[in-house]
C-alpha positions in Angstrom: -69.9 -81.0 75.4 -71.9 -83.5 73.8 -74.4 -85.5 75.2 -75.4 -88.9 73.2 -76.5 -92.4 73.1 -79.9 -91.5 72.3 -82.6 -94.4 70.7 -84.0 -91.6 68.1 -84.2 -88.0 67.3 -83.6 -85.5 70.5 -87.3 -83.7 70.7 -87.1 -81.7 73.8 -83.5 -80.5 76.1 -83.8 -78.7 79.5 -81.5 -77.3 81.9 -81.8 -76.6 85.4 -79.7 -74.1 86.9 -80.3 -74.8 90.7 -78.6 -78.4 89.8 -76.5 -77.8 87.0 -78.4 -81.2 85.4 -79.6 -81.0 81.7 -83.0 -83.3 80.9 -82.9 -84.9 77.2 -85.9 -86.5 75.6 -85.9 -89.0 72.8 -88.4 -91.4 71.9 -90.1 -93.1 75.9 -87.1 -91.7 77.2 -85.9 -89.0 79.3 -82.3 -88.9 80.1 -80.9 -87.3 83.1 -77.4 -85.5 83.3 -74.8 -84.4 85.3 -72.6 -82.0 83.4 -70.9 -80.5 86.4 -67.3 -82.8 85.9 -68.2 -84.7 82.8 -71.1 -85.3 80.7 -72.5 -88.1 83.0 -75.9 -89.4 82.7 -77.0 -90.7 86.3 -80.9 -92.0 85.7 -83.1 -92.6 82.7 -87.1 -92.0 83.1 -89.8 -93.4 81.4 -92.8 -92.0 80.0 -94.9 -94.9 82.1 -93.1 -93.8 85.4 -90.3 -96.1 85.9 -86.8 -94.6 86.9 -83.8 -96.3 86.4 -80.7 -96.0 87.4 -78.1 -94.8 84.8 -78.0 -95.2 81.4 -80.3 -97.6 80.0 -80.6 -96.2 76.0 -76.4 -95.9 75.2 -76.2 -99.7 74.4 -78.6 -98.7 71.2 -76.5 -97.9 68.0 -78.8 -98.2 65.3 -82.1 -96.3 65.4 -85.1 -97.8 67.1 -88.6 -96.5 66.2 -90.4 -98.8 68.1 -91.4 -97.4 71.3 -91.6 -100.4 73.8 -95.1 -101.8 74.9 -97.0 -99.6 77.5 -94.8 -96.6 76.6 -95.5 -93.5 75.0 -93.7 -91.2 72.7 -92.8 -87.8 74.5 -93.2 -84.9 72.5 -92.2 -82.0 75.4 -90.9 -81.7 78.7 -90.8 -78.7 81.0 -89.4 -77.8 84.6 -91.4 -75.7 87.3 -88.8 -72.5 87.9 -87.5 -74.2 90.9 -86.5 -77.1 89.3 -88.1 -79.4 92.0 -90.5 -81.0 89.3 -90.0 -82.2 86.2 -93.3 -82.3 84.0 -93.8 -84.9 81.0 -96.5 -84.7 78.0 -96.3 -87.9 76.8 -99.4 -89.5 74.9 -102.8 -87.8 76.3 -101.2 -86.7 79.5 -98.6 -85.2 81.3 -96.5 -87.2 83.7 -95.2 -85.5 86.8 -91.9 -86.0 88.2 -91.1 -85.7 91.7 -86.7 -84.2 91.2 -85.6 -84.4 95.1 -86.5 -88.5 94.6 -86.7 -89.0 90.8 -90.0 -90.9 91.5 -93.0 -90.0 89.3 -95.8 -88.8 91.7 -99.2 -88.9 89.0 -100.6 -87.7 85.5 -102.2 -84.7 84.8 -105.0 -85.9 82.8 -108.0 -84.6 80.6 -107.1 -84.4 76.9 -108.6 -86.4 74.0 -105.1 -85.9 72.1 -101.5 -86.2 72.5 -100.2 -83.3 74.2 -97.4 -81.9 72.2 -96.5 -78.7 74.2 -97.0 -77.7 77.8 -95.9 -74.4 79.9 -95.0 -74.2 83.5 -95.6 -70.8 85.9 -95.4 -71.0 89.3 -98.2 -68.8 91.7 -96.8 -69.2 94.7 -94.5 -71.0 96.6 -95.5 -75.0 96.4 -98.0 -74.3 94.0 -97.0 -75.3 90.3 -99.8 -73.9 87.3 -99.2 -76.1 83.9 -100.5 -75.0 80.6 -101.2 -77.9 78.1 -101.5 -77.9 74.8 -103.4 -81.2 72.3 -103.7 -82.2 69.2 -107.1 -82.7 70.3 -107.1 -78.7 69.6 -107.4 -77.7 73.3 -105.7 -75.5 75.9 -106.1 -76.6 79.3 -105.0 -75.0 83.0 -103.6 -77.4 85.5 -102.7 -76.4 89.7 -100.6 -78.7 91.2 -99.9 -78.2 94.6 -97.1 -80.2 96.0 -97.9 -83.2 97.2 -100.2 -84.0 94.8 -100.7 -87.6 93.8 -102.3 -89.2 91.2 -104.5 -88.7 88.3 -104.7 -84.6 88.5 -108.1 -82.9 86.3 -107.8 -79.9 84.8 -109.2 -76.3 86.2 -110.0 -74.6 83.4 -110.3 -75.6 79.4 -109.5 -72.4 77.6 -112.8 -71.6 75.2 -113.1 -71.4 72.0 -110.7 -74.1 71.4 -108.0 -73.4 68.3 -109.0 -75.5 64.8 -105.8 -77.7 64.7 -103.4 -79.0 67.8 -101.4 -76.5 69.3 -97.7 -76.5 68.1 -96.5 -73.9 70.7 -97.3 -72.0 73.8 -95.9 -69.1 75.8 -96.2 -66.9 79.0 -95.8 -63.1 79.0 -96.9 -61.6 82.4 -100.5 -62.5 82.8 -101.4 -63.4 79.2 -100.8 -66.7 77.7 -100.5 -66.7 74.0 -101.2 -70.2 71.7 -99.7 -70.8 68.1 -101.6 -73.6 66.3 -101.1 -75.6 63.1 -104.8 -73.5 61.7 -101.8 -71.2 61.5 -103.1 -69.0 64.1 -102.2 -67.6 67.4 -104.0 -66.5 70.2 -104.1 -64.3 73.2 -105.6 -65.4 76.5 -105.8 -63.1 79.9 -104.7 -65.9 82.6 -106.3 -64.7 85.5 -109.3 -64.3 84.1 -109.0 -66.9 81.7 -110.5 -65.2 78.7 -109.4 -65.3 74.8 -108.6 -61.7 74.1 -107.1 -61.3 70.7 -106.9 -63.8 67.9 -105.1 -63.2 64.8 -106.9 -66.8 62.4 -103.8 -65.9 59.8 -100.9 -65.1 62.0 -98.6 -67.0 59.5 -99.2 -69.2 56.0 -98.3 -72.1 57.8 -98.4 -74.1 61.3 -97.0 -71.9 63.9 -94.2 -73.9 65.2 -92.7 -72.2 68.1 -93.2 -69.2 70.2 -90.4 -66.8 72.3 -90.3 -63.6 73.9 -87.4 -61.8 74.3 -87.1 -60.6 78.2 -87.5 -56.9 79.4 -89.4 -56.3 76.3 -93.3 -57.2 75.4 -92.4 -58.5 72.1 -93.6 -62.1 71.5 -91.5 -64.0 68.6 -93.4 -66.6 66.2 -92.1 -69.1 63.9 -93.9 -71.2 61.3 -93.5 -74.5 59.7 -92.1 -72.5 56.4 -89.1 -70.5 57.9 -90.7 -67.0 58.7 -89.9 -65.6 62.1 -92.7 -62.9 63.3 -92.2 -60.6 65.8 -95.7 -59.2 67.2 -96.3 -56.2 70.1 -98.1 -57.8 73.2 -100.4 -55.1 74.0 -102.4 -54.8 71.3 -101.7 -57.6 70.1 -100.1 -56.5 66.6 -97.4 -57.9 64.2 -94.3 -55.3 63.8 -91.8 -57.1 61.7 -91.6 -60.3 59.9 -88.2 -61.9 58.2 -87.0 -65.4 56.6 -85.3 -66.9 59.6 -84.9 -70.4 57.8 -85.7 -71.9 54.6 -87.5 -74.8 56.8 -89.5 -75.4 59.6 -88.4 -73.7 62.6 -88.8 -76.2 65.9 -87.5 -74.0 68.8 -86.6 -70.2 69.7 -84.8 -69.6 72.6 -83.4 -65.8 74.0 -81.1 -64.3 76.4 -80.7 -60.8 77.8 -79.4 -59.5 74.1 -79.9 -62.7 71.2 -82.7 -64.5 69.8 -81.7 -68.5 69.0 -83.5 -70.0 66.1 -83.6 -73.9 65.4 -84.8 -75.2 62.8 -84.9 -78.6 60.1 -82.0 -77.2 58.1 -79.7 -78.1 60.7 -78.8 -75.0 62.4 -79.3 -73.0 65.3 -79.5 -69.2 64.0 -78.3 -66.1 66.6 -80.2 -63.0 65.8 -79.2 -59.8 67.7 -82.1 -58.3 69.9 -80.8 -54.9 70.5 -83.3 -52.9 68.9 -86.2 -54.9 70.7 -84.1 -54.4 73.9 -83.8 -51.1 73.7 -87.3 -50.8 73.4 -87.1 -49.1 69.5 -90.6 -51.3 68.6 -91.9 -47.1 67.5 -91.7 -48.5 63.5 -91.4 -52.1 61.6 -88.3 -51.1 59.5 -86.1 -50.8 62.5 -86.4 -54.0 64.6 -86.5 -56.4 61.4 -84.0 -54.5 59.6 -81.7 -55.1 62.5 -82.7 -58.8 62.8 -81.8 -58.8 59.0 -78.6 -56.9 58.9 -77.6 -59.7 61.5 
């Protein structure tokens, strides 16, 4: 299947299982679609809160760069597990999308910088908790409970703030851990809010994009120069490191057994996880020989 008619480049895709619709974001744009018969999409939402019906973008052939007045580019989007919000980091902020209506319900609001990643965990049931992640260097902790309109503050501002914007950020259990373009990454405790571990040099260039691969504390890293990192959780320590790409890598993604790398050379990579499933992490040569050999 292949979903198009897209105004520019295609920065950020999400799929919701409890409604088999897939969320594509390109340029002001988010594009809403029903791939249950065919590829349809059924509504188009803005990054200044309008919802239209349809397809509004599919009329555009040639490339458009300019992003209409009182728009904003958005960089990420991410849904809350139940796939009853939808939220949107576009400019300083983070627009929040009410699914069961398609109506935006407020902003999430606070950063001095365009927010170019965000995470979503939920505590409890009707309670969303959004991680957000600037340019303007900063982490910041958002609750939303449902319901909530308007401009939204943040609850916590994770100290000391990184030296460059945050490229990437990722959940494992209660820690939170932050890749940066200073080329570091760091580990925060969530409920207590405290920076933990911090490794300045993680990789020789921006970290790009975090993963974890599931039923194993192994987070992945991968940098704006093609290295993929795979680091133990606790302590924080690196345990293998391989060329995954010979450029930037923008996304990883993993299931129950493979690791999905994508990256500016125009491919998605599939790396077999067995080794970190199975819990081998005892020595370096084994998990990233068997990412290698693969």
């Amino acid at each position: 299947m292949s979903l198009g008619g897209h105004p520019n480049n295609v920065v950020s895709v999400k799929y919701c299982n409890y409604t088999s619709l897939v969320f594509t974001v390109s340029t002001s744009y988010i594009k809403v679609w029903d791939i249950r018969d065919s590829a349809k999409c059924i509504r188009t939402l803005t990054s200044s809160g309008q919802a239209m019906p349809a397809d509004v973008c599919s009329g555009s052939t040639n490339r458009t760069v300019a992003i209409p007045a009182g728009e904003n580019q958005i960089n990420q989007i991410a849904l809350n597990p139940t796939g009853t919000f939808l939220y949107a980091a576009a400019g300083n902020s983070v627009r929040m999308w009410d699914l069961k209506r398609f109506q935006s319900t407020g902003k999430l609001t606070g950063h001095q910088g365009p927010v170019m990643c965000l995470t979503v965990n939920q505590i409890s049931n009707g309670q969303d908790l959004i991680i957000t992640g600037s340019k303007d260097h900063y982490i910041k902790m958002f609750d939303v409970t449902e319901g909530a309109l308007g401009s939204v503050s943040p609850t916590h501002n994770f100290e000391p703030p990184h030296y460059d914007g945050i490229e990437a950020l990722a959940i494992i259990g209660d820690n939170l851990f932050s890749g940066s373009r200073d080329n570091g990454i760091k580990k925060w405790d969530l409920p207590q809010k405290d920076l933990l571990q911090q490794v300045p040099n993680a990789h020789k260039d921006w970290v790009c994009a975090l993963g974890l691969v599931p039923g194993v504390p192994v987070l992945l890293s991968g940098c704006r120069g093609g290295t993929l990192k795979l680091w133990k959780v606790d302590p924080f320590a690196p345990i293998g490191e391989m060329k995954g790409h010979d450029s930037p890598i923008n996304a990883i993604c993993t299931n129950s057994s493979q690791i999905f790398t994508a990256a500016d050379d125009r491919t998605v990579r599939i790396w077999k996880a067995r080794n970190m499933i199975d819990g081998q992490i005892s020595d370096t040569g084994d998990a990233s020989e068997d990412l290698a050999s693969n």
